[in-house]
N, C-alpha and C positions, 0 to 999 in steps of 0.2 A: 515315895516316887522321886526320881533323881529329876533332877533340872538338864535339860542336853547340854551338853560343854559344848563352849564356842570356844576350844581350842580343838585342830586337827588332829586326828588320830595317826600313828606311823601311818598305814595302809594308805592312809588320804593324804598324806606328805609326799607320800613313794610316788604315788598316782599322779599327784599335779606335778612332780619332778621331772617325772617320764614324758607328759605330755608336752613338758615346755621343750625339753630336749629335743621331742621329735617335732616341735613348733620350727626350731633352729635348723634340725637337720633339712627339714623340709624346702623352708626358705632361702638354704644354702644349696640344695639338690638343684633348685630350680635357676638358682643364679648362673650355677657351675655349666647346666644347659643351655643358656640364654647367651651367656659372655665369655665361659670359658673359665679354669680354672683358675690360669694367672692372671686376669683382666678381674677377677671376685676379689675383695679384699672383704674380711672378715666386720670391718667397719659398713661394709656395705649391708652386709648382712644385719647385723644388726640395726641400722637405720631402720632398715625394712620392717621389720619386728617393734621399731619403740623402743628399744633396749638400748643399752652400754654393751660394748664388745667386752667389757668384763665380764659383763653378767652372761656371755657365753663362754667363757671361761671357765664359770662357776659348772658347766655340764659339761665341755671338752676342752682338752688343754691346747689345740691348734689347730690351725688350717688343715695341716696334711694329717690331722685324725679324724675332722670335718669330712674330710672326701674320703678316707678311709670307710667312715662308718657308712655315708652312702653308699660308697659301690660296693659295699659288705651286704648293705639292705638289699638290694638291687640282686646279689648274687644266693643269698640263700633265699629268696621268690624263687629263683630259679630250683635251688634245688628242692625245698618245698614240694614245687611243682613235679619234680622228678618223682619223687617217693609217692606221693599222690595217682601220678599214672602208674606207677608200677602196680600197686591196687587195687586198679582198674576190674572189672572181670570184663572176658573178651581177649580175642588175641593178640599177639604182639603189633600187630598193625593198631588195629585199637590205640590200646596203649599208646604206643608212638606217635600214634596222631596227635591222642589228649596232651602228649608232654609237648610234641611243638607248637598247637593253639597256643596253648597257656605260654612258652616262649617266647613267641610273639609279640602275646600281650603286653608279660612284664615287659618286653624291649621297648612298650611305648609309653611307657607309665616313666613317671619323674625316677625313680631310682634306677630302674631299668636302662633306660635312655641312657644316663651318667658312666653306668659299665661299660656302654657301645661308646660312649665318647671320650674316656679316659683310657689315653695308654699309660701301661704302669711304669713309665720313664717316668709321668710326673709323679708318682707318689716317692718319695720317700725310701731312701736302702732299707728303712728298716721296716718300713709295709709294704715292701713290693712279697714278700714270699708270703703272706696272709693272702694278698690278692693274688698271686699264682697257682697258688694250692687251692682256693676255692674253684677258680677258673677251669683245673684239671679235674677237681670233684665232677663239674657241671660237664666236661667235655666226657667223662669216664661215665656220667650214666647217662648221657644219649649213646655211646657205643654200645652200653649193654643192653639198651632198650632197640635198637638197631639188627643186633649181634638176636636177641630174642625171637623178634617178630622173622627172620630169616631162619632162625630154627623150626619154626613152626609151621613155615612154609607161607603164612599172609604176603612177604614181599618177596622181591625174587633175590635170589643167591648174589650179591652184590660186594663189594670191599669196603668194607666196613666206617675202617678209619678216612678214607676218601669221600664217603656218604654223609659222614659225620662232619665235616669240614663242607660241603656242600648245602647243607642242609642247615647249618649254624649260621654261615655266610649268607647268605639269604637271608634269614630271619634276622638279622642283626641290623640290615640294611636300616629295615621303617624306624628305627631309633634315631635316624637321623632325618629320614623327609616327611615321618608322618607329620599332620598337623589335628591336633586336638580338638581345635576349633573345625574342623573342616567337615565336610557330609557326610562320610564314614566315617562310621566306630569304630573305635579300635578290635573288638570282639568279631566285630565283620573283619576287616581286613586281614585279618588272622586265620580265618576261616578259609578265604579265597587262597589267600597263599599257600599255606597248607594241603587244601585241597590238589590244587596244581603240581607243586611239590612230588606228593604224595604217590599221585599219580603215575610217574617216571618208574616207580619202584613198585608194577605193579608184576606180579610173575610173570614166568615167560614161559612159552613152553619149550 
């Protein structure tokens, strides 16, 4: 019978690598909320951690890939969440409801929050077309799921792309006043919102 090695295996390398990473991106997410992107200095960050700003280094090579990777997180929740409601069974209202809860939510959540508060002038020429292209993924299937639930007849005959900008706009808003600490949950408030929303786009005869 072997002795268990007290050295780590890759798998458990990979694992504790990942986790620090998302240690950093985390504590950077939250900063980037707090104070703002250019008021964050990478030094900050790491204070907060215990670390050397080298040793974030050692998982990403700079600030503007720091914020990159957040509102990258931040944006595939979202579309995540798309692909999820479309799976849904029940009608296109259905559907469309479960993708703007879950919208909602991630707008209130640390990654989430950072996409409503970053415009893509601060990133970088050469990652502003990753965050545009993701941005129109996420605009592209709430019109289909829009576009859907109006084929089907659950909401009324409406302009799609107009709805879709109405309806984003609103939900984007609580990324910036919810409070986490406060007497609503996030899952509640989403709900309420939602619900009101929703309601506007109910058929007509």
């Amino acid at each position: 019978m072997h002795a268990a090695s007290p050295f780590r295996t890759p798998a458990q390398k990979e694992a504790e690598r990942l986790a620090k990473r998302e240690a950093v991106l985390r504590a950077a997410v939250r900063m980037f909320n707090e104070r703002g992107f250019h008021a964050t200095s990478l030094d900050d960050v790491a204070a907060s951690l215990g670390i050397s700003k080298r040793t974030i280094y050692h998982y990403l090579a700079n600030k503007d890939q720091v914020l990159l990777e957040c509102v990258t997180i931040g944006l595939q929740q979202l579309l995540e969440a798309a692909d999820q409601a479309r799976r849904e069974p029940g009608d296109g209202r259905h559907r469309l409801t479960r993708f703007l809860r879950r919208y909602a939510e991630v707008n209130m959540d640390d990654f989430g929050r950072c996409v409503i508060r970053t415009g893509d002038e601060v990133l970088s020429p050469e990652s502003r077309p990753r965050y545009r292209a993701l941005k129109r993924e996420i605009d592209d299937a709430l019109r289909r799921l829009i576009e859907d639930a109006v084929a089907d007849g659950s909401i009324a005959r409406i302009d799609v792309k107009m709805a879709a900008f109405a309806l984003a706009g609103a939900l984007n808003w609580p990324g910036r006043w919810y409070d986490p600490e406060g007497a609503m949950p996030a899952g509640t408030v989403a709900e309420k919102l939602v619900d009101i929303l929703v309601s506007g786009l109910d058929p007509r005869d």
